[in-house]
N, C-alpha and C positions, 0 to 999 in steps of 0.2 A: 588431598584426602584428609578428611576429619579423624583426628588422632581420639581412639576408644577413651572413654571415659574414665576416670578413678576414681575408686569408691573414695571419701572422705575417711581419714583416720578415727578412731574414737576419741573423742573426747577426756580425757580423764577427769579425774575428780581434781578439784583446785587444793582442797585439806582431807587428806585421808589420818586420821587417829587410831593407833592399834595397841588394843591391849593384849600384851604378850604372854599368855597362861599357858603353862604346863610343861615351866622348866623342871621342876620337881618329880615330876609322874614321869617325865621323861628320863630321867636320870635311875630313879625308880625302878624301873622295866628293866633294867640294865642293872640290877643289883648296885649302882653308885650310888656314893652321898648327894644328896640330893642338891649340895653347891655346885660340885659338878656338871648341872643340869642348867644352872642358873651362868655358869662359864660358857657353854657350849650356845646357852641362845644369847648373851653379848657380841659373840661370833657373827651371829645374823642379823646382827642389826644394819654391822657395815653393808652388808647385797643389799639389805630392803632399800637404804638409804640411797643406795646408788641405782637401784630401780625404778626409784621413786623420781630421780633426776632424770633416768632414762627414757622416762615415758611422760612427764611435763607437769611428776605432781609437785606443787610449788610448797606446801605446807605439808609436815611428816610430824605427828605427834605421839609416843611410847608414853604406853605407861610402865613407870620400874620398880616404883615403890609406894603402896597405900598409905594412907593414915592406920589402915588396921591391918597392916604387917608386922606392925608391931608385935602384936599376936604371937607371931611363929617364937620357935624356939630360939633363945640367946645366942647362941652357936651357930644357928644358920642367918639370923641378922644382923650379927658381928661379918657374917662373910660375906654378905652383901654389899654392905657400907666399903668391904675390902676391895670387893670386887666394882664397885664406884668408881675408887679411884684409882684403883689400876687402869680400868676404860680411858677413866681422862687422862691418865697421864700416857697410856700408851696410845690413842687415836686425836690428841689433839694437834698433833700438826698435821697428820693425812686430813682429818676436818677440815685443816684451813685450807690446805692444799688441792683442796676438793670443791672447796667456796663455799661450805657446805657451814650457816651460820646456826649456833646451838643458843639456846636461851633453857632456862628450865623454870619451872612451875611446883607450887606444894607449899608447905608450911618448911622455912630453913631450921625456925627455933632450934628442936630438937635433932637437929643434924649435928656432928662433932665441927667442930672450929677448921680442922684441914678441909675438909671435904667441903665445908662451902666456900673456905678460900680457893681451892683450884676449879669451883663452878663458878665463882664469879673472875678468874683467871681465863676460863675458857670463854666464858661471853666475850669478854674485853679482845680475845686473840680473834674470834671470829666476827669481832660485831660491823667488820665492812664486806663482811662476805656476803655476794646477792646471788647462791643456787638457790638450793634445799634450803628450805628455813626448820629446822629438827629441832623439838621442844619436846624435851626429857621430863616426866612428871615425876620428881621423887618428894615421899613424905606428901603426898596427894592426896584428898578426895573430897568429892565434890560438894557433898555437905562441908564440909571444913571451910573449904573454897568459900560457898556462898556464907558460913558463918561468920567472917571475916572481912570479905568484902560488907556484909550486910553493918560490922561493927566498925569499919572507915567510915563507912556512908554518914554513919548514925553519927559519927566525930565529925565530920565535916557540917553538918545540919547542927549540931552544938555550936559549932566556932563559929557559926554563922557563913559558912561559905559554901552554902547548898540549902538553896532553898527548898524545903521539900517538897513545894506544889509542881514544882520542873521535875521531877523524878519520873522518868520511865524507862523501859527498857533500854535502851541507848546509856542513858545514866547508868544503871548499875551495871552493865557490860562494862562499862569504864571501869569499875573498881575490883573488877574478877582477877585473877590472875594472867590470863588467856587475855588482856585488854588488847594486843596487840597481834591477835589471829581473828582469821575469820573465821567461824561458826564452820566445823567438820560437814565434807558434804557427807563422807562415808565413815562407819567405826566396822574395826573388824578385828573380830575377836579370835581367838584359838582354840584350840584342846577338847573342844563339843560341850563347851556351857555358851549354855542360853539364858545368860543377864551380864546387865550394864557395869556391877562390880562401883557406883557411887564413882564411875568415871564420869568427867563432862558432861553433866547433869542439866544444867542453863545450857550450855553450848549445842548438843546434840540433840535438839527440842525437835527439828527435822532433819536429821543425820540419817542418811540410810544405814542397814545394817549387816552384817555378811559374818552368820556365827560359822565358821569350820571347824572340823574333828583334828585336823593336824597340829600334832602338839608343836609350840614354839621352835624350838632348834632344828627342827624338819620342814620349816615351812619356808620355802624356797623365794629368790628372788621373781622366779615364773609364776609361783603361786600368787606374788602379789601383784605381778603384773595383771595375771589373768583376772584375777578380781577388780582390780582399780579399772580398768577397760572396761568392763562387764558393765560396771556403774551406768556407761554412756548411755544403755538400754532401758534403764529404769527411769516411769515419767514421776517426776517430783510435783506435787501439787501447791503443796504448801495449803490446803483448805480448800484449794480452788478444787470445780468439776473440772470432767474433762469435756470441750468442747464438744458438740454436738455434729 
């Protein structure tokens, strides 16, 4: 007897990127300070991540901190940067013990002296780990990104070591931040805005998109399973028609 068929698994996405909004509004709602809201979705990063392993996605990229958060008030960016390094110091050996390799992304300059010592401490402790590859954006964005990459390139083309008629796509991907990910299949965002927020800007050129109302610290491990599956359904063209 011929044994029934099984339906094929879905596919997931290979790089899902998720910018994490509305630790504040969440906190908010709840009459708390608004870091507390920024504690409670730290919390949810470890599910996602472990979600993310669960179901075959190879690339996890957050965003945590912009180039224009600056913006906020002194007293809640002072707690962030707090709240940084407490992450790393309290999730870096579950990280490694999870194989689970972190790298991060952004402008370091204006980061304080500790905090990018213990990000580049946690690269080094995970950088033989082959799960989840989790690329943490802080001091980010994507204009920054490409203004920077754009003034390597233009030093390199000076020193004479880039010629610029070779210059294409491929080339300046090399000098991004991101040179060592592949291009997001999915970005998905939270809280019920509908814009990209100067995230991965070059990278997410054909990134599908999946904006939800649920604010950060309530958005479940399920939820992002259920999204990252979903992906499998949607046809990616890339330009192309669809066959006839």
């Amino acid at each position: 007897m011929t044994e029934p068929s099984r339906a094929a698994s879905p596919a997931p996405p290979r790089h899902v990127a998720v910018i994490m909004d509305g630790n504040g509004r969440w906190a908010q709602l709840r009459g708390r300070p608004r870091i507390l809201g920024h504690h409670a979705g730290a919390r949810r990063v470890r599910e996602v991540v472990r979600a993310a392993d669960g179901i075959g996605v190879k690339y996890l990229t957050i965003f945590a901190f912009s180039t224009e958060n600056w913006k906020r008030t002194q007293s809640e960016v002072a707690g962030l940067m707090s709240l940084f390094r407490r992450y790393i110091q309290r999730e870096a050996r579950n990280l490694r013990d999870e194989d689970v390799r972190v790298r991060f992304i952004g402008d370091r300059v204006r980061l304080d002296e500790r905090l990018v010592r213990m990000m580049d401490e946690l690269e080094l402790l995970t950088a033989d780990c082959r799960g989840v590859n989790l690329t943490i954006a802080i001091n980010y964005g994507g204009r920054d990104e490409v203004t920077r990459a754009t003034r390597r390139m233009a030093h390199d083309v000076r020193a004479g070591k880039l010629d610029p008629r070779s210059v294409d796509d491929e080339t300046f991907t090399g000098y991004l931040d991101t040179w060592f990910l592949p291009d997001p299949d999915l970005v998905i965002r939270t809280s019920g805005e509908a814009r990209i927020s100067n995230f991965l800007l070059w990278q997410s050129a054909y990134a599908e998109y999946e904006f939800v109302e649920t604010l950060w610290p309530d958005f479940t491990a399920a939820d992002f399973e259920r999204i990252a599956l979903s992906y499998a359904s949607r046809e990616r063209r890339f330009g192309r028609v669809p066959a006839a």
